[in-house]
C-alpha positions in Angstrom: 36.8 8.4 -31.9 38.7 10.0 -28.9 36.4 13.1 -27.9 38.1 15.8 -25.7 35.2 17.0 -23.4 33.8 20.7 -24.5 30.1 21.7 -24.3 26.9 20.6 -26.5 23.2 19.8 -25.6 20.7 17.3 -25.6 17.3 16.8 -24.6 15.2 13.9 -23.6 11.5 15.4 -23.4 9.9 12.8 -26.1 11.0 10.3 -24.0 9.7 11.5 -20.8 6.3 12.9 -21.6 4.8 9.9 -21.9 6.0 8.7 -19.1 5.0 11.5 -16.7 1.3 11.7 -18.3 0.7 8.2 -17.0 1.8 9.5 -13.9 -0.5 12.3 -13.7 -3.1 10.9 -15.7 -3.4 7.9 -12.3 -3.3 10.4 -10.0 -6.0 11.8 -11.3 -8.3 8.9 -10.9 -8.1 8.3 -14.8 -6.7 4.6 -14.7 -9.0 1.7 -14.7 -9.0 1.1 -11.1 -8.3 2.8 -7.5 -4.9 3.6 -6.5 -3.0 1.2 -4.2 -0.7 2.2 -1.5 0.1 4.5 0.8 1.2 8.3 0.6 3.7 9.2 3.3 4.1 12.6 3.6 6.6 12.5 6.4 10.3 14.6 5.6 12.8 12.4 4.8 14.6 10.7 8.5 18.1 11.3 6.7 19.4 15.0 7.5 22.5 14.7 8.4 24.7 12.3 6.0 27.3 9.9 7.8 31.0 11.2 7.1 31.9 8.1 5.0 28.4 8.6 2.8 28.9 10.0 -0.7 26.7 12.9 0.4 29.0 13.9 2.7 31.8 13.2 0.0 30.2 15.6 -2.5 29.5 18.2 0.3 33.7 18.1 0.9 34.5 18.7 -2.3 32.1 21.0 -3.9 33.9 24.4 -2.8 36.9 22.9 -4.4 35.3 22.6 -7.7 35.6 25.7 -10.4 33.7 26.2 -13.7 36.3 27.6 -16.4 35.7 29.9 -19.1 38.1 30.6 -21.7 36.7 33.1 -24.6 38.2 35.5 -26.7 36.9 37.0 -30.1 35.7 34.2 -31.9 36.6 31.2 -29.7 34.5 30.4 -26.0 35.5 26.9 -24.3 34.0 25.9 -20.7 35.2 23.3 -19.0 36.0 22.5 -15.2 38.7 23.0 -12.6 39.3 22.5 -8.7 41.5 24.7 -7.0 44.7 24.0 -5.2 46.1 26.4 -2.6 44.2 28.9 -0.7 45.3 32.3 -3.1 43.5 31.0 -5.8 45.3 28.5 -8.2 43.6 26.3 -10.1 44.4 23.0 -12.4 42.4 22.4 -15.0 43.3 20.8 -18.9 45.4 22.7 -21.5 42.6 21.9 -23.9 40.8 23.7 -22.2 42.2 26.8 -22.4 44.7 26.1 -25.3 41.6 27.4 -28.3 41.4 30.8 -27.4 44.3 33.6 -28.1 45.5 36.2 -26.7 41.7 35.3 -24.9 40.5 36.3 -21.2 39.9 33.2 -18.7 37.3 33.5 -15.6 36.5 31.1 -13.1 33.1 30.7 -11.5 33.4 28.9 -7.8 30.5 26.9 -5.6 29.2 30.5 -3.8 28.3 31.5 -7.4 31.0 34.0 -8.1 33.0 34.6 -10.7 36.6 35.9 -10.8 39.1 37.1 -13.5 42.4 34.6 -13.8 45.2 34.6 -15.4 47.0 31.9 -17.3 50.1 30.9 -15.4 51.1 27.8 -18.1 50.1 24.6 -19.4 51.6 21.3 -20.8 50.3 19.9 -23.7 52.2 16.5 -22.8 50.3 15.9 -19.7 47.1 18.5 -20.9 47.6 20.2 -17.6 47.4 23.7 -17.4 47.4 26.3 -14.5 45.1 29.4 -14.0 45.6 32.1 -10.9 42.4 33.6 -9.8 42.5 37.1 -8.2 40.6 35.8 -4.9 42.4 34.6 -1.6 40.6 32.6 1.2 39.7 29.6 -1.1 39.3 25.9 -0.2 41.6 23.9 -1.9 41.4 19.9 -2.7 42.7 17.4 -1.0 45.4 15.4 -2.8 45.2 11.3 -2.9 47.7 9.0 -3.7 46.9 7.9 -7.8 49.8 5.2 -7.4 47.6 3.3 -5.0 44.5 3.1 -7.2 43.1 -0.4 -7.8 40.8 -1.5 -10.3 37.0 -1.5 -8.9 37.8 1.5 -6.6 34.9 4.0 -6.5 35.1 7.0 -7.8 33.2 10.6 -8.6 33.6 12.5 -10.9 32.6 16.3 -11.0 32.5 19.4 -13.2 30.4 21.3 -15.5 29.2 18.8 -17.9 26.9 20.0 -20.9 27.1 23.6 -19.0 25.6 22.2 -16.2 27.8 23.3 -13.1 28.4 21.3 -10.0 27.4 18.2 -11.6 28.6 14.9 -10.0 28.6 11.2 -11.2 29.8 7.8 -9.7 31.7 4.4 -10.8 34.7 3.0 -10.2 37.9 2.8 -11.6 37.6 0.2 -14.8 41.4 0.0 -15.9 44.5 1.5 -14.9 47.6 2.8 -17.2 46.0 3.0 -20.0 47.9 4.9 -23.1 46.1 7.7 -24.3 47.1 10.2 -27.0 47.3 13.8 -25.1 44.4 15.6 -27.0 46.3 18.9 -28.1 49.1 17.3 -29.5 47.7 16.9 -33.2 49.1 13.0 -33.1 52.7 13.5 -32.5 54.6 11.1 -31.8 55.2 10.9 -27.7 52.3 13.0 -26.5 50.8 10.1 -24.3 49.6 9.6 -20.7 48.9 7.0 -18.6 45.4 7.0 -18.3 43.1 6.1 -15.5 39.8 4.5 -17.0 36.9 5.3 -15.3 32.6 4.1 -16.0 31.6 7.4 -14.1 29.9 9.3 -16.9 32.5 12.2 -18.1 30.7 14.3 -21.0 31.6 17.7 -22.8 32.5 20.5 -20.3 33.7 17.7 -17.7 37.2 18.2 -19.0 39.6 19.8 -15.7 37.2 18.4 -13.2 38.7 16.5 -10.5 38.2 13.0 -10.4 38.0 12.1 -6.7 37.9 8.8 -4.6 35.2 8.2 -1.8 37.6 10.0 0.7 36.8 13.4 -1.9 40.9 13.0 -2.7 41.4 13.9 -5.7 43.2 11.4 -8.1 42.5 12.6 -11.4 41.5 15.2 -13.7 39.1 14.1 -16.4 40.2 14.4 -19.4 38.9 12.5 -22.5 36.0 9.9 -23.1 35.6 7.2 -26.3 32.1 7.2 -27.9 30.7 4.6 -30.0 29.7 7.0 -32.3 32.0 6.6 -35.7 29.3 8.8 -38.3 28.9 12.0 -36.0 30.8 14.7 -36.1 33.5 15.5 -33.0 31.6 17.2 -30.1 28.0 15.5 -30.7 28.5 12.4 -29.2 28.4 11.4 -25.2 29.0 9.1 -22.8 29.3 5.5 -23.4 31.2 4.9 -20.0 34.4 5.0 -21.1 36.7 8.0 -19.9 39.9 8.6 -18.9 41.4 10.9 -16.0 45.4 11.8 -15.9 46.3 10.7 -12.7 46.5 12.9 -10.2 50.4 11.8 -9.5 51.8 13.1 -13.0 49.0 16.4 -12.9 50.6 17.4 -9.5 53.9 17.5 -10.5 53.9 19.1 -13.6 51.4 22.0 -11.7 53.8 22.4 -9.3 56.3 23.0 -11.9 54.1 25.2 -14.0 53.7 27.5 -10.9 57.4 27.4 -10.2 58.5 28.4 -13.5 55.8 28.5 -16.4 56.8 25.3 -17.9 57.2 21.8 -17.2 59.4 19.1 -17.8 58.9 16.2 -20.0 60.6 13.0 -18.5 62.5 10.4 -21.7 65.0 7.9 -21.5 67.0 9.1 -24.9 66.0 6.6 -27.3 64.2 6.6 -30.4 61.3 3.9 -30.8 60.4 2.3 -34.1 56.8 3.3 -34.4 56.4 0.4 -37.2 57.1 -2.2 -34.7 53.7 -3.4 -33.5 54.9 -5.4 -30.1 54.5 -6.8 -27.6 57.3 -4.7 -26.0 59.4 -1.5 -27.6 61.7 -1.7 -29.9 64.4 0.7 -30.1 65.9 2.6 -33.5 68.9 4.2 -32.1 69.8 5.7 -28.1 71.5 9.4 -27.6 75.0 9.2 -26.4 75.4 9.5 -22.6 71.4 9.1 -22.4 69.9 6.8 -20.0 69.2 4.4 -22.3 72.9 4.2 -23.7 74.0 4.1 -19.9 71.9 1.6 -19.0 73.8 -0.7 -22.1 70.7 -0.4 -24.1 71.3 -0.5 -28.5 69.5 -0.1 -31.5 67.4 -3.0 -32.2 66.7 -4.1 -28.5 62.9 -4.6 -27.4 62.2 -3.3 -23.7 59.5 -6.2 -22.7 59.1 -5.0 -19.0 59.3 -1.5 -17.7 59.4 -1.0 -14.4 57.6 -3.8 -13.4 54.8 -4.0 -15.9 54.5 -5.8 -19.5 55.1 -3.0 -22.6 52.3 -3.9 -25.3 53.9 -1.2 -27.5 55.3 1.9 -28.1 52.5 4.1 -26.8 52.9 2.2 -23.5 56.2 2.8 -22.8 55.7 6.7 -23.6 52.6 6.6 -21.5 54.5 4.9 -18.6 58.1 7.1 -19.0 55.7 10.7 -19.4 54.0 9.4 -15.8 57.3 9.2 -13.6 59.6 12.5 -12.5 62.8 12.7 -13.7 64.9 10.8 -11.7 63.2 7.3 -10.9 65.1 5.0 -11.4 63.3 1.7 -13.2 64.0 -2.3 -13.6 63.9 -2.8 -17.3 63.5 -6.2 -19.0 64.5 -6.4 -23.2 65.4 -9.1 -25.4 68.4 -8.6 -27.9 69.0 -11.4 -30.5 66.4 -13.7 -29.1 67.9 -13.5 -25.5 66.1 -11.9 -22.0 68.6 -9.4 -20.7 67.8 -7.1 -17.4 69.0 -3.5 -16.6 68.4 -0.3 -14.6 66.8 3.1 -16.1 68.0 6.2 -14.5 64.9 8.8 -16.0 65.9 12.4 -16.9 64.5 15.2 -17.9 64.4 16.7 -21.7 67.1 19.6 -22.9 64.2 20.7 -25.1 
């Protein structure tokens, strides 16, 4: 069960209190025996972290990182967000701020502020949205490079997980390009992403959050997580250390579209795909005329193996893999018609929707 990331609340006491009253109870001289060891009571020698240390990492990013509110009268989401240029726009999920109408947004920053903002647009495609907040002078992120991501790269993730604000956890990147359904799109068909997979615990309220490498560049914003959980209900569950994060690549461009002109564009190859056909590769139920995929020779019945460079398990893939590149790229394209491996080029383009 997918679980887009909005708040609940657990507690651990029972599972602590016994622990601690040990503790106290040997301090205290009530154990069978004297206590071993030594107490040192000097401070700590580390003050000042090294530049490379996560520390210092966290330190970087923090006054980047925004708690969202969305809320209007019977509908309040919080979920995270980092900010982007210095006059106060901010990224965060369209989830996020998709539930409330006609609702009022505010964003609460590192100093403990909080400001009004305004919704500038969202994509539910992507699940990238855009807020302006009425304050100037802010620090924004520092963009990475999401194309350049290996698996086993460490990463942090940060937000306002479970309503608890400037929270930050660390893993590394478990999987790249995986297909994930975009959460606001009610399953229809072509609302996926090309996910990166990440071990550093993501729970509700993390959703927005910047998902940063150990240089604090952000490259991803956290999105979803998988539980294990198949009985409880949606929004119960936590982390089992599976989330996913849209990569930073694909976020930035449609942002920078959504600030440009309210909207973004959804990149296609004008084809249909036959969503019965269970792979490996695509198979295709028709192309539009003068599309890319008709100029590229491509016909009904074809199966695209190989898109740009990387194996197509199914349909999902190759809507995951189009939605991540701008209109434009142009792709290598490997697909078998009548039993026979044939190769061509993809020139991407955007929807007239």
């Amino acid at each position: 069960m997918v679980l887009t990331v909005a708040v609940v609340s657990a507690l651990l006491a029972g599972a602590l209190g016994g622990a601690f009253g040990y503790v106290f109870a040997a301090r205290n001289g009530a154990g069978s025996g004297p206590l071993v060891g030594q107490v040192d009571n000097k401070p700590a020698p580390v003050t000042n972290r090294a530049p490379e240390s996560l520390a210092a990492t966290v330190k970087k990013v923090l006054p980047s990182l925004v708690t969202v509110r969305a809320q209007d009268t019977k509908v309040q989401s919080t979920g995270s967000g980092f900010i982007i240029t210095p006059d106060g726009y901010i990224v965060t999920n369209e989830h996020v701020v998709s539930g409330v109408k006609e609702g009022k947004y505010t964003v609460a920053f590192d100093d403990g502020t909080e400001t009004p903002a305004k919704l500038v647009g969202k994509d539910v495609e992507s699940d990238i949205a855009v807020l302006k907040a009425d304050r100037t002078g802010l620090t924004p992120i520092m963009f990475g490079d999401s194309d350049k991501l290996a698996v086993g790269d460490p990463v942090l993730a940060l937000g306002t997980p479970l309503g608890q604000d400037k929270t930050v956890t660390y893993g590394i990147v478990s999987a790249l390009d995986r297909a994930r359904p975009s959460p606001s799109s009610d399953g229809q068909a072509g609302s996926y992403f090309a996910a990166i997979q990440t071990d550093a615990a993501i729970n509700h309220g993390n959703s927005g959050g910047p998902l940063v490498d150990a240089g604090g560049r952000v490259i991803g914003v956290n999105e979803q997580i998988i539980t294990a959980s198949k009985e409880e209900k949606p929004g119960t569950a936590g982390n089992v250390g599976i989330g996913f994060a849209v990569p930073i690549n694909q976020a930035r461009r449609v942002a920078t579209e959504i600030m440009q002109s309210g909207t973004a564009r959804r990149t296609v190859i004008g084809a249909n795909l036959d969503t019965g056909y269970n792979g490996p590769g695509a198979k295709l139920t028709g192309t539009a005329d003068s599309g890319p995929a008709a100029k590229a020779g491509l016909k009904t019945g074809d199966v695209i193996t190989v898109f740009n460079g990387r194996l197509v398990e199914g349909g999902p893939d190759i809507i995951a893999q189009i939605r991540k590149l701008p209109p434009g790229s142009v792709v290598t394209i490997e697909y078998r018609r009548d039993g026979a491996k044939q190769t061509g080029q993809l020139t991407l383009t955007a929807d007239t929707k």
